[in-house]
C-alpha positions in Angstrom: -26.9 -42.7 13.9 -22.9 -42.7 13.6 -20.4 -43.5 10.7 -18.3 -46.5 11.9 -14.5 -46.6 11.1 -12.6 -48.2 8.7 -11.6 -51.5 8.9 -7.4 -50.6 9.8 -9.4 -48.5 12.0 -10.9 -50.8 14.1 -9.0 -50.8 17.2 -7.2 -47.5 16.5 -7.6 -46.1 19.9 -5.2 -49.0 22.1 -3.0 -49.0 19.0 -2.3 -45.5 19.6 -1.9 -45.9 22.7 0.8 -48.5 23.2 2.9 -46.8 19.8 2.1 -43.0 19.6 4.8 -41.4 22.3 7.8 -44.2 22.0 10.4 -43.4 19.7 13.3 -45.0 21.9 16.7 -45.9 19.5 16.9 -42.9 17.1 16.5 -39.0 17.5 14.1 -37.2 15.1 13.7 -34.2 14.0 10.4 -33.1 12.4 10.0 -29.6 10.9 6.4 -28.3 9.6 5.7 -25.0 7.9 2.7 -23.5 5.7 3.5 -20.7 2.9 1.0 -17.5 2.3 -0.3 -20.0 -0.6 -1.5 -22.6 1.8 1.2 -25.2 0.6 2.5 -27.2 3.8 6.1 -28.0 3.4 7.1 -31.3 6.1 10.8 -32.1 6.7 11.6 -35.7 8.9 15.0 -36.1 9.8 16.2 -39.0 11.9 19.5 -40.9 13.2 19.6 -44.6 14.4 21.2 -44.6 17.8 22.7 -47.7 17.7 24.3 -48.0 13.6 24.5 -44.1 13.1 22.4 -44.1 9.7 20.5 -40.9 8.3 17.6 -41.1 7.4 15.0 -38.3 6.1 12.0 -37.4 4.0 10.4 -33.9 2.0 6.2 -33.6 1.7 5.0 -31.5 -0.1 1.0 -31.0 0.7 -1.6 -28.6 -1.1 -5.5 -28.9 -0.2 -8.4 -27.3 -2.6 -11.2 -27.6 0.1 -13.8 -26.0 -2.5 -13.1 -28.8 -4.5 -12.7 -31.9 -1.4 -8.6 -32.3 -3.4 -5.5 -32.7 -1.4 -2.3 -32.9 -2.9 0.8 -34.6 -1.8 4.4 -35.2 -3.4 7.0 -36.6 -1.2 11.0 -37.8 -1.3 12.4 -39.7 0.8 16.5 -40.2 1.5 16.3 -44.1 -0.2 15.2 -42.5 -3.4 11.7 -43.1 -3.7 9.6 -40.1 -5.1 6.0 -40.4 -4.0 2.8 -38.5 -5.6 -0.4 -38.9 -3.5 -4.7 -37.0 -4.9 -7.0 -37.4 -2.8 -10.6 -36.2 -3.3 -13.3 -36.0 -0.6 -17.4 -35.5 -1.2 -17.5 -34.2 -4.4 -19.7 -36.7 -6.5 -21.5 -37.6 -3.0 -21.0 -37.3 0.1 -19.3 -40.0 2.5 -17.3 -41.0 -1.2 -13.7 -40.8 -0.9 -11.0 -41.3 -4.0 -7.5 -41.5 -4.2 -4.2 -42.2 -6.1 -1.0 -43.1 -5.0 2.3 -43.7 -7.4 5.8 -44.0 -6.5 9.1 -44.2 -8.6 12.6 -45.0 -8.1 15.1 -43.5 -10.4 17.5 -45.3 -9.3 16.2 -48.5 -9.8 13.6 -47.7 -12.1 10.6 -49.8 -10.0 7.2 -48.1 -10.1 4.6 -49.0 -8.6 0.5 -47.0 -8.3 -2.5 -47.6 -6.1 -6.5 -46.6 -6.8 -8.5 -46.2 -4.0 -12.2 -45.8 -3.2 -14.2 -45.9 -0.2 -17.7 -44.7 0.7 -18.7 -43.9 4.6 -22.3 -43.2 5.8 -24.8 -44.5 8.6 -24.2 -47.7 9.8 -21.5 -48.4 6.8 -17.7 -47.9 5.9 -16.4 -49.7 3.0 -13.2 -49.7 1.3 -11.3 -50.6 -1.5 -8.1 -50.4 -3.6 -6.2 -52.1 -6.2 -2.2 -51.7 -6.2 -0.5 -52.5 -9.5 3.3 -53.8 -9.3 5.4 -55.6 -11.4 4.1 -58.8 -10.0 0.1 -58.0 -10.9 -2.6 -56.3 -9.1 -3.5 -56.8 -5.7 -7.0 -56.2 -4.5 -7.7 -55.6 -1.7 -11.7 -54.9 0.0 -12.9 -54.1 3.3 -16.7 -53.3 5.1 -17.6 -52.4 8.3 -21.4 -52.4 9.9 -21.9 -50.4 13.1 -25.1 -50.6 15.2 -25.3 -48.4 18.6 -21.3 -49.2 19.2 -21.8 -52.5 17.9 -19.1 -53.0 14.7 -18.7 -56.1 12.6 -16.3 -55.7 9.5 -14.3 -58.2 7.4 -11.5 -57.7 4.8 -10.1 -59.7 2.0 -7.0 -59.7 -0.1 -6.6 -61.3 -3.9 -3.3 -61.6 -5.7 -4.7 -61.8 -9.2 -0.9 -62.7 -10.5 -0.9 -65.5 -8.4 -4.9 -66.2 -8.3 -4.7 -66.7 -4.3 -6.1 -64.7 -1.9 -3.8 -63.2 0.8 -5.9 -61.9 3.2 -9.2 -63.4 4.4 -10.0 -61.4 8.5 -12.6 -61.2 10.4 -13.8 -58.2 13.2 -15.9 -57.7 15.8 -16.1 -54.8 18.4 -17.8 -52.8 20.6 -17.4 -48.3 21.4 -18.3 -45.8 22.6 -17.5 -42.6 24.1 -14.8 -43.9 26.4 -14.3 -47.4 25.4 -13.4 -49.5 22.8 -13.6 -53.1 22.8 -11.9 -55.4 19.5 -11.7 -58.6 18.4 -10.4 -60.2 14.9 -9.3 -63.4 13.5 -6.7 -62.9 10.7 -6.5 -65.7 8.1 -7.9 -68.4 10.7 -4.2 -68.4 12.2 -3.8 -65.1 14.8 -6.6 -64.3 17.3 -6.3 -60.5 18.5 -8.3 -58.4 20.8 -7.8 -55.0 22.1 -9.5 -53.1 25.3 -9.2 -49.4 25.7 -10.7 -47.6 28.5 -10.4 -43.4 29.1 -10.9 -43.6 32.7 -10.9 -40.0 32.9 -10.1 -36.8 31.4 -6.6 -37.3 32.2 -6.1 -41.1 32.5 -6.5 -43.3 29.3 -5.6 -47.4 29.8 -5.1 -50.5 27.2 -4.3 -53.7 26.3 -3.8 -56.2 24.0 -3.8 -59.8 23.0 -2.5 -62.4 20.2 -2.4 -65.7 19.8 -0.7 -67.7 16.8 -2.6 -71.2 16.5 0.7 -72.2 13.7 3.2 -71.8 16.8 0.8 -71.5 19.8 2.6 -68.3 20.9 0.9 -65.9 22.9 1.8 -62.0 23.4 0.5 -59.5 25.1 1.2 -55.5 26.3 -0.6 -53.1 29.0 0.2 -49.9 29.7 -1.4 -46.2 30.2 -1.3 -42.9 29.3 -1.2 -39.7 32.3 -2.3 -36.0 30.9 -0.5 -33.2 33.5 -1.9 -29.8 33.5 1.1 -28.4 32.1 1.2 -29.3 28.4 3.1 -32.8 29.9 1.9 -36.2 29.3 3.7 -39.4 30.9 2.9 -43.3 29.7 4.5 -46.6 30.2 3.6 -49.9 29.0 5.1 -53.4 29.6 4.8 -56.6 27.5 4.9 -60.1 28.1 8.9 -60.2 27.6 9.2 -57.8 30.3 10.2 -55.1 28.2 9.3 -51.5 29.8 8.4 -48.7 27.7 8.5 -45.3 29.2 7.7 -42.1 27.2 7.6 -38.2 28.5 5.9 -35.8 26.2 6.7 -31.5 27.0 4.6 -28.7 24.6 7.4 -26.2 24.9 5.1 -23.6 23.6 2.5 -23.5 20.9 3.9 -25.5 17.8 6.8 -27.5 19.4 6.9 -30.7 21.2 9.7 -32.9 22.8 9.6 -36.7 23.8 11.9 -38.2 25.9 11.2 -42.2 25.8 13.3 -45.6 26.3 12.9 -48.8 26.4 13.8 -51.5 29.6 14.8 -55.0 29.6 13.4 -55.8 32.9 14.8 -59.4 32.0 18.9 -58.3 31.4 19.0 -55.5 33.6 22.3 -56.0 33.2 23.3 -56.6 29.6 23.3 -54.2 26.4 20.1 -53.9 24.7 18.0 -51.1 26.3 17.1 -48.2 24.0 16.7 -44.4 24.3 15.0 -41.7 22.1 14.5 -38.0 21.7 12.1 -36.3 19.2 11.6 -32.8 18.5 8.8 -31.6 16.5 8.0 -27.9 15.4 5.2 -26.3 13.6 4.7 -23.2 12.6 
């Protein structure tokens, strides 16, 4: 018997694939550290390569593990100050609760978000209600598993505007080393994902839409290499023959640099392709 993921889970293992690693058109700097107290202090810097803009965040995070609570305050360079409690297996287990606000004292817009969600064999469910000037929005999601099998469906209700803004449907299949998905959001897009680890040091994915509303289709593929040395190489192309290319160096315990870019295999010879550097250090 297994827990089965979360519906935004489903399919988590391709979408890592083809996004974690490629950070090509800014350079980012991310800077981690924990105090004596056990209070992890996060610092994002990054720079737009092409306009020059700044941009950066603060977190603040604090976790009571006798008690299942995490907290998390954050700020971010657009003046949005962020609080985030979490609490994990306290009443029962599998039960997860959570509260999210943010403020902008510039503007004055606030905005809060309850969550709950309960995990356990053969069930994940999920659900939250975000309160904004405009009304809550509910949103509820469940997914079954059944020896890799996974079927899960999510909905969406704007109760200001009485109309429901989500309405998708899942199906899937994993296991150890591969992970098959399939959804159809609001009856218009048709998705499916395929991940495959080939090997210890090989991983390989793909995916799939289609829009019925303008009958396009897209599509990406690409892989992921593991080297011995800390090194880890991937690449992925889409169906506009754009070529993603991503290096990943441990430089020693705590810090990590990618190298990744992006090729327009189309305009080879115009403006447009991208580079990126990211440097992140823990300690």
């Amino acid at each position: 018997m297994s827990v089965p993921p979360s519906y935004q889970d489903l399919g988590k293992a391709a979408s890592d694939l083809f996004s974690k690693g490629y950070g090509y058109g800014t350079t980012k700097l991310t800077v981690t550290t924990k105090s004596e107290s056990g209070v992890q202090f996060k610092s994002t810097g990054q720079s737009a390569n092409d306009t020059g803009k700044v941009t950066g965040s603060f977190e603040t995070k604090y976790e009571y593990k006798d008690y299942g609570l995490t907290f998390k305050e954050s700020w971010k360079t657009d003046n949005v100050l962020a609080t985030n409690v979490t609490v994990e297996d306290q009443l029962i287990e599998g039960l997860h609760l959570g509260f999210d606000t943010t403020f902008s004292p510039s503007t004055g817009k606030k905005s809060a978000l309850i969550e709950a969600g309960f995990k356990h064999d053969y069930l994940h469910v999920d659900g939250d209600v975000h309160f904004d000037v405009g009304g809550p929005t509910v949103h509820g999601s469940a997914v079954l598993g059944y020896e890799g099998w996974l079927a899960g469906y999510h909905i969406g209700y704007d109760t200001g505007k009485s109309r429901i803004t989500a309405s998708n449907f899942s199906l899937g299949y994993e296991s150890s080393d591969f992970t098959l998905t399939s959804s159809v959001n609001n009856g218009e897009e048709f998705t499916g994902s395929l991940y495959h680890k080939v090997s210890s040091s090989v991983e390989a994915g793909a995916e799939l839409s289609w829009a019925s509303g303008s009958n396009t289709t897209t599509f990406v593929v690409g892989g992921k290499y593991t080297l011995d040395d800390g090194a880890s190489v991937r690449a992925k192309v889409n169906n506009k023959a754009q070529i993603g290319l991503g290096y990943t160096q441990s430089l020693r315990d705590g810090v990590m640099l990618t190298l990744s870019g992006l090729v327009d295999a189309k305009n080879l010879n115009q403006p447009g392709h991208k580079i990126g550097l990211s440097l992140e250090w823990e300690a």
